[in-house]
N, C-alpha and C positions, 0 to 999 in steps of 0.2 A: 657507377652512375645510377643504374637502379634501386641499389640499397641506398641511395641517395633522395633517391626521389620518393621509397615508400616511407622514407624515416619522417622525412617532410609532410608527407602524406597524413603520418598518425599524429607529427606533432600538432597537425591543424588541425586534426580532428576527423577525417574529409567525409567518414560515414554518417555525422551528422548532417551534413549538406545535402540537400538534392539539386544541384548544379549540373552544368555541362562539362564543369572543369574534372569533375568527380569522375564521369561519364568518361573523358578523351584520358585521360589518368590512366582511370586502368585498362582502356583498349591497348595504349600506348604499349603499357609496362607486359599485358598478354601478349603483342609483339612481338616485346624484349625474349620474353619465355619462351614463347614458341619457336622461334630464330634459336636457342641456345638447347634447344631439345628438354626442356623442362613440361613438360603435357600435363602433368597435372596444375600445378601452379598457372599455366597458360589458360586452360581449360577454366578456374575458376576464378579467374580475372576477368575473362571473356564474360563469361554468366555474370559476373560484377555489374561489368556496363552497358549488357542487355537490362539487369536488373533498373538502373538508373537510367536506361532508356526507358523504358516503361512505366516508372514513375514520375516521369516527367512527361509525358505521353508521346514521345516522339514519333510512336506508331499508328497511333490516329490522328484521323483529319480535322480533328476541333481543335488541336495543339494548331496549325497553322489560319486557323478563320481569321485571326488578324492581326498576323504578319505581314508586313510589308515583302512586295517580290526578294530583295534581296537576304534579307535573315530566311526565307520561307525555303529556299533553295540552299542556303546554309545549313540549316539542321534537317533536309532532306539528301543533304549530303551524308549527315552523321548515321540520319536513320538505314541507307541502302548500305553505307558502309558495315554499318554492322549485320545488317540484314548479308550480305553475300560473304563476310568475314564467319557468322553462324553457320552458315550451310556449307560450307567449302571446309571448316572446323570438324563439323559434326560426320560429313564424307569421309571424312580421312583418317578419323579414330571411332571409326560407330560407335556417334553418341547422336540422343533424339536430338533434333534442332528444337530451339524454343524461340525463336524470334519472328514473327510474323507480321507483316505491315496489312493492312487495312488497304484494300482495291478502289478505295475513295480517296486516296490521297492525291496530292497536285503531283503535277506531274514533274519529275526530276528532267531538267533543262541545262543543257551544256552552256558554259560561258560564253560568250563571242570571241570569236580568235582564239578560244583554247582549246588546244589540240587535246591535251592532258583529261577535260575535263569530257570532252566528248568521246572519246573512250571508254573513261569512266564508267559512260550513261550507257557506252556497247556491252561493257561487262556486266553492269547492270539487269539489263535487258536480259542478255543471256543466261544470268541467275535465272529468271525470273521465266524465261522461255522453259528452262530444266524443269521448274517447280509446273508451269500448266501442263509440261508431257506428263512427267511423272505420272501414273494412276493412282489414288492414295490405296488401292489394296491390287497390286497388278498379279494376283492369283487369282482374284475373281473379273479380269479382265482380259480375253477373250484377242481372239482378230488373228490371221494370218498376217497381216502386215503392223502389227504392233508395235517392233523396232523400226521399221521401216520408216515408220509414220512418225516415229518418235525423233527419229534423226531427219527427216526433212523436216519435220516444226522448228527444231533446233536453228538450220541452216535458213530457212525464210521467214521466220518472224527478227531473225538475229543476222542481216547483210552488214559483214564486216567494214566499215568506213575507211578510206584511205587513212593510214595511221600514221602520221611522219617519226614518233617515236619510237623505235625499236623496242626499249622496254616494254612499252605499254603491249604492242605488238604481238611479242611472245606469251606475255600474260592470255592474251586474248586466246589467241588460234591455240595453244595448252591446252587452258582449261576450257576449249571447246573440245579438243578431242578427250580429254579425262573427262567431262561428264556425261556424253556418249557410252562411253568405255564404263563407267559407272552404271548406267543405266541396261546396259546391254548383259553386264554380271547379272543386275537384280531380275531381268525379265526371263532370261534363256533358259532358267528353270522349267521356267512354266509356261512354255512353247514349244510346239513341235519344231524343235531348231531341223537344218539340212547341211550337207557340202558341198553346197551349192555356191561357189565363191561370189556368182553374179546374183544371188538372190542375198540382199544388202540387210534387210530386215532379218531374216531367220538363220542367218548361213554363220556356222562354227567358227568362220575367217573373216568374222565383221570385226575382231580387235586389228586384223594385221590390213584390213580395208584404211581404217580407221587411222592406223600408228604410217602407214604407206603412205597418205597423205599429210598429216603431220609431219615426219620428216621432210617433205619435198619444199614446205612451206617454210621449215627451219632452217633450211638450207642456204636460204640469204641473207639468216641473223648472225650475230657474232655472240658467242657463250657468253660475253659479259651478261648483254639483254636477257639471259636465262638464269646469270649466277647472284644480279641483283636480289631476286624475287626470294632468295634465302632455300630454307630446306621444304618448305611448300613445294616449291617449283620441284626438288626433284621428287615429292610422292609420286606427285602427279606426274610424270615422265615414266616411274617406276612403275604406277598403277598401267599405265598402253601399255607398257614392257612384258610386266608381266602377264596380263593377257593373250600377248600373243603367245609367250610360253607353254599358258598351259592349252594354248590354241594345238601346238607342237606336241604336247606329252598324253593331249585326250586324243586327238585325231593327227597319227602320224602319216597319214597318209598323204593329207594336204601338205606336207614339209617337204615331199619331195617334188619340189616347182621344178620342169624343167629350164632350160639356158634364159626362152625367151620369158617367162613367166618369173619378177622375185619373189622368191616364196618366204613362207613365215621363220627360217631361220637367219634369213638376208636384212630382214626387217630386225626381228630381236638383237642381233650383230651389231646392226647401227646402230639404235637406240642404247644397247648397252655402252656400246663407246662412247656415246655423248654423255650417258651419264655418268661413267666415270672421271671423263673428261672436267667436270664442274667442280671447281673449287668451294664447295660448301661444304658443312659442316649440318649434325641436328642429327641425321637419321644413319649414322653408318654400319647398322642394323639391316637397311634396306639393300644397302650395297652387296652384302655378305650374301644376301637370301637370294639378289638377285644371277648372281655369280655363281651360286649351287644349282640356280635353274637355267641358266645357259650353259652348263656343264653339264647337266641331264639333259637338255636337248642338242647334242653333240654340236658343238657348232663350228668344229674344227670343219665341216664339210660346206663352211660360208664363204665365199673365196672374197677379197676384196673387187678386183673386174665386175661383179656381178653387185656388190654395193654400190661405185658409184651409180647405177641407174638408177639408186632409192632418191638418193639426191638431186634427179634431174628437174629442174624446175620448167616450164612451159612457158614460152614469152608471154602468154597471156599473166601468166601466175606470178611471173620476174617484176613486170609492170605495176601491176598490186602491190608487189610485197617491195620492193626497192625503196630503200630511205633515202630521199631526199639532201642533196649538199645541203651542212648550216643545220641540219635537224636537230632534237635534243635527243643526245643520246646516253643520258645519264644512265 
């Protein structure tokens, strides 16, 4: 079907066009590629219909002066989409991001009665909360509570909405904890980190803080909602994973949690069996690498009794996270 669709693509010519059609083409077919572990081919399809975003101005706000509401929230659809598809691309194979939206634009507006859509607008959001923490040089950015601050901006400017969709769901509360877990790699260079488990910002054990919560949260989905989202979904499971690993292999000390305390090899345990557990396909590269680092941090000493606590969810948190009879659970 893809060799189908790019055949069709060149018999029309479609690089002489500067269209939307051109534009969702090759986001689509970058999709295709990146689902089937092709990265570079993905990679420069992606920069395709950035490229044709941009020529058509989909990143600035004079593109929509007059547009009617509904086209205006249509191709501000297209714009954020490829806007958090760049920076979620570019994380995960360090490559520079190139898509940047203009802080004048209207504002992306969920449907009425769309559940689907206001989600969307959460992930959205949540890009977008990553990119204001971020420092653009966090070497020359200073602060004892630097992580700290960076992960409460995260969680208060970005209050996850009651989600009836399980998919959309898992998407969410992931790629909250991966770009946490993301940001917490690039900063801990260049802070005086602690092993201090309760000091949330600086402390060696903010991956397994971090991965300890996301498990408890995943706990009420069902792997389909994880195994839709393709081989994205498991970098990013991979990328907590392994952080708590090497949380384990720099500072062995903090692995030995005792009884009441799960510690960072209880965490890596679960997480690794979930990600085994997923029937995806894309990165079995990741699997392999991450099985050599649950094996250097001996994990034969994880007893299962001491996992189920990672998964204990909290009525307050069960409430939240429970899907709805009737929901859409594609």
């Amino acid at each position: 079907m893809a060799l189908e669709a790019e055949s069709a693509r060149f018999l029309l010519d479609y690089s002489s066009h500067e269209t939307i059609d051109a534009l969702l083409t090759s986001f689509f077919l970058h999709v295709f590629y990146s689902n089937t572990g092709k990265m570079t081919k993905s990679t420069l399809l992606l920069r395709e219909a950035i490229a044709y975003s941009h020529i058509l101005g989909l990143h600035q706000d004079i593109f929509y002066t007059n547009l009617d509401p509904f086209t205006t929230q249509y191709y501000l659809r297209i714009a954020w989409i490829l806007f958090i598809t760049d920076r979620a691309h570019s994380l995960q194979h360090d490559l520079p991001p190139t898509f940047k939206l203009s802080p004048t634009l209207p504002e992306l507006q969920p449907q009425d009665g769309d559940g689907l859509s206001t989600a969307f607008c959460s992930l959205c959001r949540l890009f977008q909360s990553f990119q204001e923490a971020c420092p653009p040089d966090i070497r020359s950015t200073g602060g004892h509570h630097l992580l700290g601050n960076i992960s409460t901006q995260l969680r208060r400017t970005h209050p996850f909405p009651l989600c009836e969709n399980e998919v959309q769901r898992a998407d969410l509360v992931v790629t909250d904890s991966w770009l946490r877990v993301v940001l917490w790699k690039v900063a801990i260079p260049y802070v005086d980190s602690t092993t201090d488990p309760n000091d949330r910002g600086l402390s060696v054990s903010f991956p397994m803080s971090v991965a300890k919560d996301l498990l408890s949260k995943l706990a009420t989905l069902s792997s389909c909602a994880l195994e839709v989202h393709g081989p994205g979904m498991v970098s990013k499971l991979f990328e907590v994973a392994s952080s708590v690993a090497d949380v384990i292999l720099c500072a062995p000390d903090l692995a030995n949690a005792g009884s009441v305390q799960v510690g960072p090899r209880e965490v890596l345990y679960a997480l690794g069996s979930l990600i085994s557990s997923l029937r995806t396909t894309g990165h079995p590269e990741l699997l392999t690498l991450l099985h050599e680092k649950m094996m250097a941090c001996a994990l034969d000493q994880a007893g299962p009794a001491t996992l189920m606590q990672i998964t204990d969810v909290s009525d307050e948190d069960a409430q939240n996270l429970v899907v709805p009879h009737g929901g859409d659970n594609r």
